[in-house]
DRENZAVEX-589991 format. One record per residue: residue in three letters; y, x, z of N, C-alpha, C in turn. Coordinates in steps of 0.2 Angstrom, whole numbers, plus 5000, padded with zeros to 4 digits. Each point is the difference from the previous one (the first is absolute). Example, Ala and Ser with C-alpha at 12.3 -4.5 7.8 and 13.67 -1.06 7.14 Angstrom:
<atoms>
ALA497250665039500649965000500650045000
SER500549984996500650045001500549965003
</atoms>
This chain:
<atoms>
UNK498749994894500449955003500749994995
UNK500149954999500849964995500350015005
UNK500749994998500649995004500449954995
UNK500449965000500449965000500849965002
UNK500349984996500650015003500449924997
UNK500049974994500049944999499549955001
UNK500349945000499549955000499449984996
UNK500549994994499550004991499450045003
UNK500350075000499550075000499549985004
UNK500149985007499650005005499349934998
UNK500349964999499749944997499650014993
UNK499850034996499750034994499550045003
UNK500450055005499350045003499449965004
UNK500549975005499649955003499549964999
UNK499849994993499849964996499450044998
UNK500150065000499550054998499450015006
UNK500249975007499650035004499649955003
UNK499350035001499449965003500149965005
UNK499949955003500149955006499350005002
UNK500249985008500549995004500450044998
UNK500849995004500450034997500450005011
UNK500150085001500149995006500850034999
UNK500549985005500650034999500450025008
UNK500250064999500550015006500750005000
UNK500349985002500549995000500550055005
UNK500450064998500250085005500849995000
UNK500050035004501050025000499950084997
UNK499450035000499750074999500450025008
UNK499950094998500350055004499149975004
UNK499450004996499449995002499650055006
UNK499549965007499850045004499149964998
UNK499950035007499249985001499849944998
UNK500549955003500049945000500049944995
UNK500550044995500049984993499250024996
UNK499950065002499550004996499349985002
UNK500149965007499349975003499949924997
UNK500849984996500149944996499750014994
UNK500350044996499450034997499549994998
UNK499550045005499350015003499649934997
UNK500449975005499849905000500049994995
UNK500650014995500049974993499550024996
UNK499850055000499550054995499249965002
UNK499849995006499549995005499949914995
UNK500549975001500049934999499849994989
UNK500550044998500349984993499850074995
UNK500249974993499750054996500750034998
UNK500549995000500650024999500550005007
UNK500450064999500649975006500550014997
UNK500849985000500350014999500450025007
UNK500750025000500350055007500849984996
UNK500349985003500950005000500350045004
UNK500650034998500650045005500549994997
UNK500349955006500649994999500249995005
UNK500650015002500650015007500649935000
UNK499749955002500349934998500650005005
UNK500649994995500750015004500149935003
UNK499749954997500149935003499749985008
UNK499750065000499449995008500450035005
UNK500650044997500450065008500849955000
UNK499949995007500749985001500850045001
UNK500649985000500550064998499950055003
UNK499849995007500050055006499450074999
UNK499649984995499550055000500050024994
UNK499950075002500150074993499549984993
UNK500249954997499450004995500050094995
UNK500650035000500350074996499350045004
UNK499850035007499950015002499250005002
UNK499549934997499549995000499550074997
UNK499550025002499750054998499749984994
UNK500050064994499750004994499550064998
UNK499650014996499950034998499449984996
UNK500350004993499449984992499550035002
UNK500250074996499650035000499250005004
UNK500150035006499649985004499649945000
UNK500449955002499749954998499549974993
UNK500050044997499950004994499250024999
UNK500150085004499550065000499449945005
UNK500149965006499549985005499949944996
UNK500349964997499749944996499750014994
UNK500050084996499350024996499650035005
UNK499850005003499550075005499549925002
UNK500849945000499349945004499849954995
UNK500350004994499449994995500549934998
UNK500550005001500549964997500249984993
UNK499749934995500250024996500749984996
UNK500249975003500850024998500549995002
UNK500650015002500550015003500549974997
UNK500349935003500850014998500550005005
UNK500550024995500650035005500849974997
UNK500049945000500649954999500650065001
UNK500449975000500650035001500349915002
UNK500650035005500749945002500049944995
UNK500350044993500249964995499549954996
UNK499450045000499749954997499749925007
UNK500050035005499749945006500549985002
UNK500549994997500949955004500250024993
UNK500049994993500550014994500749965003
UNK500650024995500549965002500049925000
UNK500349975006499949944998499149985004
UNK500050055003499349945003500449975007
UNK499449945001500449945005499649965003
UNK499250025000499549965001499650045007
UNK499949975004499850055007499349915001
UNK499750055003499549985003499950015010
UNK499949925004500250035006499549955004
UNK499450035004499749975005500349995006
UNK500149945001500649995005499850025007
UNK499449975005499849985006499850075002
UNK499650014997499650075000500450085003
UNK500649974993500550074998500450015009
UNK500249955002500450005005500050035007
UNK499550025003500050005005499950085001
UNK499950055004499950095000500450034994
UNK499750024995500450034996500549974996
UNK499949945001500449974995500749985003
UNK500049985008500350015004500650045000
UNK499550074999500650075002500350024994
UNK499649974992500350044992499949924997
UNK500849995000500249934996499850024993
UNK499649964998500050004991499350065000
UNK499750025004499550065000499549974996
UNK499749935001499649964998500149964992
UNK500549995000500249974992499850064998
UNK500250084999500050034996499250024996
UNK499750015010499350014999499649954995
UNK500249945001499649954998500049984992
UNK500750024999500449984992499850074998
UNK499850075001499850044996499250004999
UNK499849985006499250015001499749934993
UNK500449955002499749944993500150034993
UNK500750054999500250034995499250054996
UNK500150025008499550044997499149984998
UNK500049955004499349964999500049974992
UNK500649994997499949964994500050054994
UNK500250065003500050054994499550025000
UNK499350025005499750015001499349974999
UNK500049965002499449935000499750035002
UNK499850015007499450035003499449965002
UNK499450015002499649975003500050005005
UNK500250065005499950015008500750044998
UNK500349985007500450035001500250045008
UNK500050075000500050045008500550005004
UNK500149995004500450025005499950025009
UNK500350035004499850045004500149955007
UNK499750015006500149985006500449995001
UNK500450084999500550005008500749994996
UNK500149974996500549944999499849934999
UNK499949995005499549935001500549935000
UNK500950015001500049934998500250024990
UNK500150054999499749994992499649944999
UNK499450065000499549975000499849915001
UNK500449985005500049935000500449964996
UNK500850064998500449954994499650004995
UNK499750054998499750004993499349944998
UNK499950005005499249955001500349965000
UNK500449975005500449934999500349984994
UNK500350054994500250014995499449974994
UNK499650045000499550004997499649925002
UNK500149985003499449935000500649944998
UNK500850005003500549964997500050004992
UNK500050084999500249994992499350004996
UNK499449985001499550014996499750054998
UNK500250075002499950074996499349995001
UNK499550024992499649994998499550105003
UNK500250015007499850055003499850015007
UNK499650045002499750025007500450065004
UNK500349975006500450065004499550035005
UNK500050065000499450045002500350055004
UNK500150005008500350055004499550045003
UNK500450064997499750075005500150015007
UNK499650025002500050025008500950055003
UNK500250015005500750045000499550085000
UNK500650054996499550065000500550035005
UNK499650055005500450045005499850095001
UNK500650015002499950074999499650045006
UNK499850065003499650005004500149975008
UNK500650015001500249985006500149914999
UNK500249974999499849954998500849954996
UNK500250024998500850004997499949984992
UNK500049924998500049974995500350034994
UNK499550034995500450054994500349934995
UNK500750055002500749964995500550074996
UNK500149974995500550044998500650015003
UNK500449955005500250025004499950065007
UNK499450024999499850075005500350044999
UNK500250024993500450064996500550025006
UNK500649925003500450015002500150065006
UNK499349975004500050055006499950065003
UNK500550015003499750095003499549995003
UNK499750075003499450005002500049975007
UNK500650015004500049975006500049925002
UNK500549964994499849944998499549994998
UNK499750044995499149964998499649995004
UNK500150035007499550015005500249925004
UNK500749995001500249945003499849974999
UNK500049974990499849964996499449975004
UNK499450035002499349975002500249955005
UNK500650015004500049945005499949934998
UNK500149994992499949934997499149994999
UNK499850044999499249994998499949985011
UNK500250055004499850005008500249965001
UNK500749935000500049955001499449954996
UNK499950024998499649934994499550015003
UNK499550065003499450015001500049975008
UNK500750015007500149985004499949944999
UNK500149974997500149915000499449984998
UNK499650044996499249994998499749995004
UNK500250065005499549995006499949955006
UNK500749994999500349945005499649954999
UNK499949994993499749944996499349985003
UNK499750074995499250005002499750005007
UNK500650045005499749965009500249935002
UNK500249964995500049965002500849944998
UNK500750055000500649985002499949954993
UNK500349945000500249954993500749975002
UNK500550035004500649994999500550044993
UNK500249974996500550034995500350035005
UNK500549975002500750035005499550085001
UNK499649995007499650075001499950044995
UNK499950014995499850034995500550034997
UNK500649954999500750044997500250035006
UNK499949995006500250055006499850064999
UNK499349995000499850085000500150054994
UNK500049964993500250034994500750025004
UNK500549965000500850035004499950065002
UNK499849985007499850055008499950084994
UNK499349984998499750084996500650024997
UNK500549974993500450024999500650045003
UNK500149985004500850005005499750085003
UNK499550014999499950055006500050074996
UNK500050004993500150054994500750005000
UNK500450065003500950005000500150014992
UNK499850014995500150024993500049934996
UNK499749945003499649934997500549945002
UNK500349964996500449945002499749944996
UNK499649955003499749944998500349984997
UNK500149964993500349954997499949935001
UNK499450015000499649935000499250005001
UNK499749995005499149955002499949965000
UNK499449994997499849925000499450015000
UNK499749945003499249975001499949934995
UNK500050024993500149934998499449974995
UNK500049944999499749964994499650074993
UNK499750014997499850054997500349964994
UNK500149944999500149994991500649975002
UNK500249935005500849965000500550065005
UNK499850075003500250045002500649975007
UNK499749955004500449935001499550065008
UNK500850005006499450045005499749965004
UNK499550035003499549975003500149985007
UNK499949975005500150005008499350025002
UNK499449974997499350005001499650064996
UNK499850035000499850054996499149985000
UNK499950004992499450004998499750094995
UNK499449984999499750054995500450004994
UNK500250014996500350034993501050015000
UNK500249995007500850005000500150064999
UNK500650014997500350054998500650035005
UNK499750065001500650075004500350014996
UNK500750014998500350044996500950045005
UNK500150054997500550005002500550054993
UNK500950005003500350054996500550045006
UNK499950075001500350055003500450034996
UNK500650025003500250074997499950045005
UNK499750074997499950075001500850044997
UNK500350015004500550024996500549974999
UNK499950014994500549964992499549954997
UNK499250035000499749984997499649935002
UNK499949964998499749935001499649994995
UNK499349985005499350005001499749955002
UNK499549984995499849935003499049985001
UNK499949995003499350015002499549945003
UNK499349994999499949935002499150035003
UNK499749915001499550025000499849945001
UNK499149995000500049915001499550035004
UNK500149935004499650015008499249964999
UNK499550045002499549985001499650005006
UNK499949975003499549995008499350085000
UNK499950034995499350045000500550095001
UNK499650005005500050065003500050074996
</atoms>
């Protein structure tokens, strides 16, 4: 496994590697999850490529980007074990040089849940992730579930701007109790981790709802609520029942809508989804 740190460099190496060509795109401080993206890229491609980088452009003033979890090394140790071949690791200065001015910004999409609660969340994500699609030139490109309106800015991204690539999303990977693996988990104590599953037991509440039958949105953000409110350690930010791709919310609830929700546990905020299916 290479590792890499300019652009030049990265694009010389790139050049050298057999296609398909599959790419992950990492903040690091890497779990299971990252490495089931991976998995898919190895499964699909004959090369993968893997980035880590901690994009300052995507955290709003109020959140501790100083304080975001790292760890190279590691990170390093699990992306050779999984067969990664090469890693780049940008640095600030070279992905924003002095004098950059050009942002990238899916407007309709960006707005509503997350984009809602962290102004500017969505330009940073979209303006580093294209950054990073051109420096890379991938064939497939992974990303995970349980950031699913990502996953819809970037796919709305990708068909607006032409990118000459395929978005390929992993299943959300969960820990045993059923509590969405994030790098934000680091955050919490043991008594919080335990709370934390309230957000998976609302999602599965409202599942159920679904599959006997209920197809009122409202009912659904109720229940997600109700399950929430009833964890003293857990404060709703925000539910929804909404559209899977215009994230536009639903009144009438069909097959492929999208649960999501963001809680804080704590300090920490957490965000967790799921798409609703009729099959038992």
């Amino acid at each position: 496994m290479q590792t890499v740190e300019e652009i030049t460099e990265l694009r010389q190496l790139r050049a050298q590697l057999a296609g398909p060509l599959g790419f992950v795109p990492t903040m690091g401080y890497l779990h299971a999850g990252h490495i089931s993206l991976v998995e898919l890229a190895k499964r699909d491609c004959a090369s993968v490529v893997v980035s880590i980088f901690v994009n300052p452009t995507q955290f709003g003033p109020s959140e501790d980007l100083a304080a975001y979890p790292r760890d190279i090394p590691a990170d390093l140790k699990l992306l050779a074990a999984a067969g990664v071949d090469l890693v780049w690791l940008p640095t600030p200065e070279i992905m924003y040089p002095p004098g950059f001015q050009t942002w990238v910004e899916v407007e309709q999409v960006s707005q509503p849940l997350e984009g809602a609660q962290r102004a500017g969340h969505f330009r940073g994500v979209s303006t580093v992730v294209a950054k990073l699609f051109n420096a890379v030139t991938p064939d497939k490109a992974y990303f995970g579930q349980k950031d699913a309106q990502q996953v819809a800015v970037i796919q709305q991204m990708v068909r607006d701007l032409n990118f000459p690539l395929e978005i390929v999303v992993g299943a959300t990977q969960r820990e045993a109790e059923g509590l969405a693996m994030s790098s934000r988990n680091s955050y919490l104590s043991a008594e919080q981790r335990q709370a934390a599953t309230v957000l998976y037991r609302a999602l599965n509440a409202a599942r159920e709802a679904y599959v006997a039958g209920e197809r009122s949105g409202n009912r659904l953000r109720a229940i997600m609520r109700e399950t929430i409110a009833a964890e003293p350690l857990a404060e709703a930010q925000y539910v929804s029942c909404a559209d899977r791709a215009s994230l536009e919310e639903l009144d009438e609830i069909t097959d492929g809508a999208l649960l999501s929700m963001a809680v804080y546990v704590g300090k920490t905020r957490l965000i967790d989804n799921l798409i609703l299916t009729s099959e038992k």
